[in-house]
C-alpha positions in Angstrom: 176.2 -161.7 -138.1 177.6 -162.3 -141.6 174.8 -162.4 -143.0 173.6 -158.8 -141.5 176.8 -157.3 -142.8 175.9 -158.8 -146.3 172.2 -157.2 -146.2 174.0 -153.8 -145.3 176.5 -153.9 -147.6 174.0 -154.9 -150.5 171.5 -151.8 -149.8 174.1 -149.6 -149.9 175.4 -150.6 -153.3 171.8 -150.4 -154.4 171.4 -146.2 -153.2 174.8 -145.5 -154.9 173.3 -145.5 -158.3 169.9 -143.3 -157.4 172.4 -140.7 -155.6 174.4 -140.6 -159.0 171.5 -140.0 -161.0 170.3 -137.1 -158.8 173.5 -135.4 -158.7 172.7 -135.7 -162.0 169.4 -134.9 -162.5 169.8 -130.5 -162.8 171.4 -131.6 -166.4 168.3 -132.5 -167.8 164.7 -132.5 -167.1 163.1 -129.5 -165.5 165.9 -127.5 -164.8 166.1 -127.2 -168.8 163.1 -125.8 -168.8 163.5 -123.1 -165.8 163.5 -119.3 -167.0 166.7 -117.3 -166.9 167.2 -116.5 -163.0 169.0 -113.6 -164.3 165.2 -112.0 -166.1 162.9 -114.1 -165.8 160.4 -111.3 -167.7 162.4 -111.8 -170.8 161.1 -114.1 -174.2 158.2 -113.5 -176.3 155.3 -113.3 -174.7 156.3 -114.6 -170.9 154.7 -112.3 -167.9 155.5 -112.3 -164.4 152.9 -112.4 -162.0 153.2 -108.7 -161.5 152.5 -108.3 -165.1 149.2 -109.7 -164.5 148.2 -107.9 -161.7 149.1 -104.7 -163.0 146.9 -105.8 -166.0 144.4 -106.5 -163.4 144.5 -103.0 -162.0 144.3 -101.2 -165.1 147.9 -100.2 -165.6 150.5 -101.4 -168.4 152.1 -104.4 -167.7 156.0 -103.9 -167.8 156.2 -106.8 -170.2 152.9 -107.1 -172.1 152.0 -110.2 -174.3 151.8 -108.8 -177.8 149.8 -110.4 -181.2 153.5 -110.5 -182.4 154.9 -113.0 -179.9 152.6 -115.6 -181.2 152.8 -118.7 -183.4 155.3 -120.6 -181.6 154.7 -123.9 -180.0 156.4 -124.3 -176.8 159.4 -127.5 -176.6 157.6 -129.6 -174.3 160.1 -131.4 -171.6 161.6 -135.0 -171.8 158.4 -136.9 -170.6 156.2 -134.1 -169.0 154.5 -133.2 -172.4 150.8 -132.3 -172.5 148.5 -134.3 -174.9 148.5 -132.9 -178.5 151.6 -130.6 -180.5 150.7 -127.7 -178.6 151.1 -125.1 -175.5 148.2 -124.7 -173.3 149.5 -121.2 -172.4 150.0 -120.9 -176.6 146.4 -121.8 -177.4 145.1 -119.2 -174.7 147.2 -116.5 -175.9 146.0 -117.1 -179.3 142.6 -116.7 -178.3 143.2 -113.8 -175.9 144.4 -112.2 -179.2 141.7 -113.8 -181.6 144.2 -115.7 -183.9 143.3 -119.2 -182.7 142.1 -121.3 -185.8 138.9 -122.1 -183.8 135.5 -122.9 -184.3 132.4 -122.0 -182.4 128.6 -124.2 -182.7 126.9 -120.7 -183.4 128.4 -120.0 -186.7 128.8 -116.3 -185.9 132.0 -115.0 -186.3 131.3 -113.1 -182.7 131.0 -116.1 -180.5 135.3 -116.6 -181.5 136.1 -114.0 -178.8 136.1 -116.0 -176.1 138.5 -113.8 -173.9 138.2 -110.2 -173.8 140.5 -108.7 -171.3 139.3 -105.4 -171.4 136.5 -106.5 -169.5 138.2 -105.5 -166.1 137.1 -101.9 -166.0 133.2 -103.6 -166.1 134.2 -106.2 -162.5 135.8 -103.4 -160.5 132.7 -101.0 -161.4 130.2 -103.9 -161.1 132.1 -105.0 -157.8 132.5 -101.3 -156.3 130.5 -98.4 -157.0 127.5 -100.6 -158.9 127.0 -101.9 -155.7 127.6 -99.5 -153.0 125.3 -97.0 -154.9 123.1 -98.9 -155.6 122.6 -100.4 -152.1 122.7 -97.0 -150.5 119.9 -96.0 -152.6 117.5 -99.0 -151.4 118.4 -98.5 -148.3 118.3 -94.6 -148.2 114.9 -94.7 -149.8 113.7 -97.6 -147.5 115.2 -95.1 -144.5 113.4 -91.8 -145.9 110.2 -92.9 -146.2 110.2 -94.8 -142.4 111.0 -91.4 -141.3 108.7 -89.7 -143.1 105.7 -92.3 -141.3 106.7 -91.5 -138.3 106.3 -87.6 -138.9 103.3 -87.7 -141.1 101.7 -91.0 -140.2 98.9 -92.8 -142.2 96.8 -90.4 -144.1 93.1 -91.2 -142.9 90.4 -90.9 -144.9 88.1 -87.7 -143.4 85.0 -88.4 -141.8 85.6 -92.2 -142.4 84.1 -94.9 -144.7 80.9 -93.2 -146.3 80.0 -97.2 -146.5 79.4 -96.5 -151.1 82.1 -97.6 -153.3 82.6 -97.1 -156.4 84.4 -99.2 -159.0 87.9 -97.4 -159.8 89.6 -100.6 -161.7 88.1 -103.2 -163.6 89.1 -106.7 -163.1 91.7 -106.6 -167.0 93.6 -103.1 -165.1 94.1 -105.1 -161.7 95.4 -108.2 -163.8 98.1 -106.1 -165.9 99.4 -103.9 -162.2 99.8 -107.1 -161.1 101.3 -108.9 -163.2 103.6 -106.3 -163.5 103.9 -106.3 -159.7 104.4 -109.5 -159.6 107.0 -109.8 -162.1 109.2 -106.8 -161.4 109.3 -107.7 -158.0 110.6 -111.7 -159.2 113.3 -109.7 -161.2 114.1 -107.4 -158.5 115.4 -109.8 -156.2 116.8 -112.1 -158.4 118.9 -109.6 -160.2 120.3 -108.4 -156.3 121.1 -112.2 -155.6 123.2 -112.0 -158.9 124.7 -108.7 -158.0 125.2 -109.1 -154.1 125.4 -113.4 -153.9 129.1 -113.7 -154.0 129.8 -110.6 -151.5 126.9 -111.4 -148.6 125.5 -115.1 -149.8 128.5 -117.2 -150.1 130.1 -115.7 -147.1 126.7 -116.5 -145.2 125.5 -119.8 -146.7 128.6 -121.5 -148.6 129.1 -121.6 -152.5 127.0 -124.5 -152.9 123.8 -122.4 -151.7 124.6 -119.4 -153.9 125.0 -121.6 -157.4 121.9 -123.6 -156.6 119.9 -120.1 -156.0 121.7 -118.1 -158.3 121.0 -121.1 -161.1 117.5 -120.8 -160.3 117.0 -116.8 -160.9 119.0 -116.9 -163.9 116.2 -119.0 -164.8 113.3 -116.6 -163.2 114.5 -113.7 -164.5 115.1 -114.9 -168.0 111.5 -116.2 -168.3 109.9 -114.3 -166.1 111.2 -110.7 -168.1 108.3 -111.5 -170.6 105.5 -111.5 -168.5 107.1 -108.3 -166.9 107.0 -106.6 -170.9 103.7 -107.9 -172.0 102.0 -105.9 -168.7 104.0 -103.1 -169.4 103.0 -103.0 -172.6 99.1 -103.8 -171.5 99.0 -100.7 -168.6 100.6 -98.3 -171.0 97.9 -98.9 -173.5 95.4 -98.6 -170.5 96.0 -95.8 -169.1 98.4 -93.5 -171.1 95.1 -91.0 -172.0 94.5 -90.8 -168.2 98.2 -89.7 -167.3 98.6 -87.1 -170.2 99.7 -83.5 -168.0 97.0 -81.2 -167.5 96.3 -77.9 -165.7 95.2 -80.0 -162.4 98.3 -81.0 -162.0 99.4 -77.8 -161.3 97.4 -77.2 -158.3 97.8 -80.6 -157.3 101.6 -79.5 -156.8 101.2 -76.6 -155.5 99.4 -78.3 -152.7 101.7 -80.6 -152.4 99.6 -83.3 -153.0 97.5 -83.2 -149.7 100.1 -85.4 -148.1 101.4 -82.5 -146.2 98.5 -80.6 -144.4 95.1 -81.0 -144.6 94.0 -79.3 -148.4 93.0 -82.1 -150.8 93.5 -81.0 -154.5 91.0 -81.7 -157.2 92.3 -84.6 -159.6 91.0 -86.9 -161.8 91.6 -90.9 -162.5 95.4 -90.4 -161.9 96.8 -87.7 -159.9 100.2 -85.7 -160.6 102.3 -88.4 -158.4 100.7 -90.9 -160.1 101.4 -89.3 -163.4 104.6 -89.5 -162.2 105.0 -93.1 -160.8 103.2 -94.0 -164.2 105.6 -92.7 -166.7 108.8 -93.4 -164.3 107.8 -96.9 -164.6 106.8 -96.8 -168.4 109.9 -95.3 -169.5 113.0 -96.9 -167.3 110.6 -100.2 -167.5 111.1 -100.1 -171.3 114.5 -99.1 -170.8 115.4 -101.8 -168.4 113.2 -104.5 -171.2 115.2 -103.1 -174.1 119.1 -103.7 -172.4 117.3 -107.2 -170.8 116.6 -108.2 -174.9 120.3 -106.9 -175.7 121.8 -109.3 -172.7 119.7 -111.9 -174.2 120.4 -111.5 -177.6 123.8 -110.0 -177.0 125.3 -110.8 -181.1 121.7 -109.9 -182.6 121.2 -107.0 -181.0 124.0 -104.7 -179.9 123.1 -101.2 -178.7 125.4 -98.8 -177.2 128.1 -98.7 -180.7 125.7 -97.1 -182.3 124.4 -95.0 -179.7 127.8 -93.7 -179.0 128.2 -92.7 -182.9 125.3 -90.5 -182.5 126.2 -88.7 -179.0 130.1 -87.9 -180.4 128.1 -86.8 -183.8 126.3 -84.5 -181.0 129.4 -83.6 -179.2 127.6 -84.6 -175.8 130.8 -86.2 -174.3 132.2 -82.5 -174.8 129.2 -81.1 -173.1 131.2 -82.9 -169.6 134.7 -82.5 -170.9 135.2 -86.1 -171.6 136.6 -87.5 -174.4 134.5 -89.2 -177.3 133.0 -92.3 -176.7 134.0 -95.7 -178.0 132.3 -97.0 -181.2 134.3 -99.9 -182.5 133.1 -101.7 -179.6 133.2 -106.2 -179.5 129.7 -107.9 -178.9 131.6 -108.8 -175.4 132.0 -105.1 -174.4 128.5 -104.3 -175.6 126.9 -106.7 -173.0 129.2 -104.9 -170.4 127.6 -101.4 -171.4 124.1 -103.4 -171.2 124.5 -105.4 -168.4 125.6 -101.9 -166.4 122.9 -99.7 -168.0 120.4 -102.5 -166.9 121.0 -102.6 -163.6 121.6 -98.6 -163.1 117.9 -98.5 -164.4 116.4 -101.4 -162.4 117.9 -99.8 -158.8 116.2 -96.3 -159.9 113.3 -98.2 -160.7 113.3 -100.0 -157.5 114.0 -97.2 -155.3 110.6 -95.4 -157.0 108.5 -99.1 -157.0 109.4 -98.5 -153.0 107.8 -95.0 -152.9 104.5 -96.3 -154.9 104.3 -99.3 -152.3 104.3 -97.4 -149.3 101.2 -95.2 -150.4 99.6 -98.4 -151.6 99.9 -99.5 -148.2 101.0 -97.7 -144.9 100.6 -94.6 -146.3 97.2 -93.9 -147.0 93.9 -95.5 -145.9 92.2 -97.1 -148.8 94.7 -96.9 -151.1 94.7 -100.5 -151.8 91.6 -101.3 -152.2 91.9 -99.8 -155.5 94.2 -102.8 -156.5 92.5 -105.2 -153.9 88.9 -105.5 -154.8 88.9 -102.5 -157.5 86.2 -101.3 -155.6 86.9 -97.1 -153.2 85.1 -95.7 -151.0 83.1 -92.6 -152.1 84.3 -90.3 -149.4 88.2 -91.8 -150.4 87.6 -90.9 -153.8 86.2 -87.6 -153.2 89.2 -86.6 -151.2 91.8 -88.2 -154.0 89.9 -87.6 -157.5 87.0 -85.7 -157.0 87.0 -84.8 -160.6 86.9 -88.6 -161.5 84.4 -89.5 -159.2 82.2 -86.0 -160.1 82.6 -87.7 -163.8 81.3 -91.3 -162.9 78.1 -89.8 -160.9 77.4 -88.0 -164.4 78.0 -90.8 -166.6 77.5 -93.9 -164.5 75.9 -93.6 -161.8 75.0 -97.1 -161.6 79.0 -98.1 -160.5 78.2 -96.0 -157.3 76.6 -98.5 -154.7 76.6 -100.2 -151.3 79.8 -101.4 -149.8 79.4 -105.3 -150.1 81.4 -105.7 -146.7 78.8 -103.4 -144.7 
């Protein structure tokens, strides 16, 4: 019993100290380090959380961090110091405000900025309209031309297969359009995972999923953007002279094409639609290629300060009643104007790619042999290009022959 009340007695002596000390304990330690209860927004350079989420929406802060509150290192506490002389929050704070005696592996004085707040306008636009537009416009186009099958149908070829073809595309033309083909539609869907991944994709199939398939179209759609130029660059060369305007184009508007009623307007190699699918793609394709290179090469090849120099010089932003556009503009907010000017083109570009699929396919009967084999049937071509075929049974009559498949 003694020696119970001795064991007792002796652990309570021992917790007599360790309650002392933490009686003790709001006299040093963290508690010297706590922010005045009274304002805890005051001192150079310290936010509350609001602060940041104001910055966040756009709107002042009611404390902001200014260039001038820098250049002091913060006293670390008794034991709880982080490795090196300095304050984490210090370092980023020099950076945010490019002061930061730093160093980067490029050796261009660009790659310092390595925060650029202003960048917040660019996520709530990417995150909000960029997307709901642009979705609505795939989906609105997708939605128009269903409805417009089920009205019009497929547009047959009269009197059927005359059972002649004749070559319309030689094998080098069916290699560019699809190449092209091939390679716009790679960068089409890759650049929606990118857009649309963390909204639908994580949600649906976890993080993990969306980094290992948005890792892999980064990849595609970097490399693949070449082969996506070069056949640009090989169809416009190709067939430019064939989609120049002319006064058959005229008619071939005013009869709407032939794909509402029965008339079938005289046209040669390429009609007025595909005048217009051709030069749609040609120009927003080198549009899209040109802001791709800038988001590649963001520090060699900025676009949009100088751009912006020459539309104020213009008074264009006057034109709208808007204010003149930025022109001392970071290599950081350039690939922001880039990266949003690329996609705005690629959607338009998509939504008229959509249009020129469905008459390759559902829409009209024979359409793609043209792109298939190369090789139309006579009566197809008479009722689509007349002109052109009228022209080949002048000049080369020998490209007119028996269908192979008969």
């Amino acid at each position: 019993m003694l020696r119970h009340l001795m064991a007792l007695l002796t652990l309570v002596l021992l917790t007599l100290p360790l309650g002392a000390v933490a009686q003790d304990a709001p006299a040093s330690g963290l508690a010297q380090t706590a922010p005045d209860a009274a304002d805890p927004t005051t001192g150079p350079g310290r936010q509350s959380l609001e602060d940041i989420l104001r910055r966040q929406r756009g709107e002042a802060p009611v404390n902001p961090i200014q260039p001038v509150d820098l250049g002091q290192d913060a006293t670390p506490p008794p034991g709880l110091a982080p490795l090196g002389t300095s304050s984490d929050a210090q370092i980023w704070r020099q950076l945010r405000f490019d002061t930061a005696d730093i160093r980067n592996s490029t050796l261009n004085p660009n790659g310092d900025v390595l925060i650029q707040t202003g960048g917040i306008w660019w996520e709530n636009l990417r995150k909000g309209p960029l997307r709901t537009y642009g979705g609505w416009l795939l989906l609105g186009t997708i939605a128009v031309l269903a409805v417009f099958y089920l009205i019009r149908g497929r547009i047959r070829i009269d009197g059927g297969k005359a059972g002649t073809v004749v070559l319309r595309f030689k094998f080098i033309e069916r290699m560019a359009h699809w190449v092209l083909a091939g390679s716009f539609i790679l960068l089409g869907f890759t650049g929606l995972f990118t857009l649309f991944g963390r909204k639908y994709l994580i949600p649906a199939f976890g993080h993990e999923f969306n980094s290992v398939l948005l890792t892999g179209s980064k990849f595609i759609h970097n490399n693949v953007s070449w082969a996506f130029m070069i056949a640009l660059t090989m169809v416009f060369v190709m067939w430019v002279w064939h989609n120049i305007p002319d006064k058959t184009d005229i008619t071939w508007f005013k009869q709407a094409g032939g794909i509402i009623g029965n008339n079938h307007p005289p046209a040669k190699k390429f009609n007025a639609g595909q005048k217009i699918i051709f030069w749609s793609v040609i120009v927003l394709g080198a549009s899209v290629s040109v802001s791709g290179i800038s988001l590649l090469f963001p520090f060699e090849l900025p676009l949009f300060s100088h751009t912006f120099e020459v539309l104020n010089g213009w008074g264009v932003p006057g034109w709208f009643g808007f204010d003149a556009l930025p022109v001392n503009l970071a290599p950081q907010e350039e690939i922001q104007f880039a990266q949003l000017w690329h996609a705005i083109v690629a959607f338009l570009m998509m939504a008229v790619i959509l249009g020129h699929i469905y008459i390759g396919t559902l829409g009209m009967e024979g359409a793609y042999d043209a792109m298939g084999s190369g090789l139309v049937d006579e009566n197809w071509a008479h009722q689509h290009h007349s002109l052109w075929l009228d022209e080949i049974k002048e000049e080369k009559p020998g490209k007119i022959r028996t269908d192979p498949a008969e």
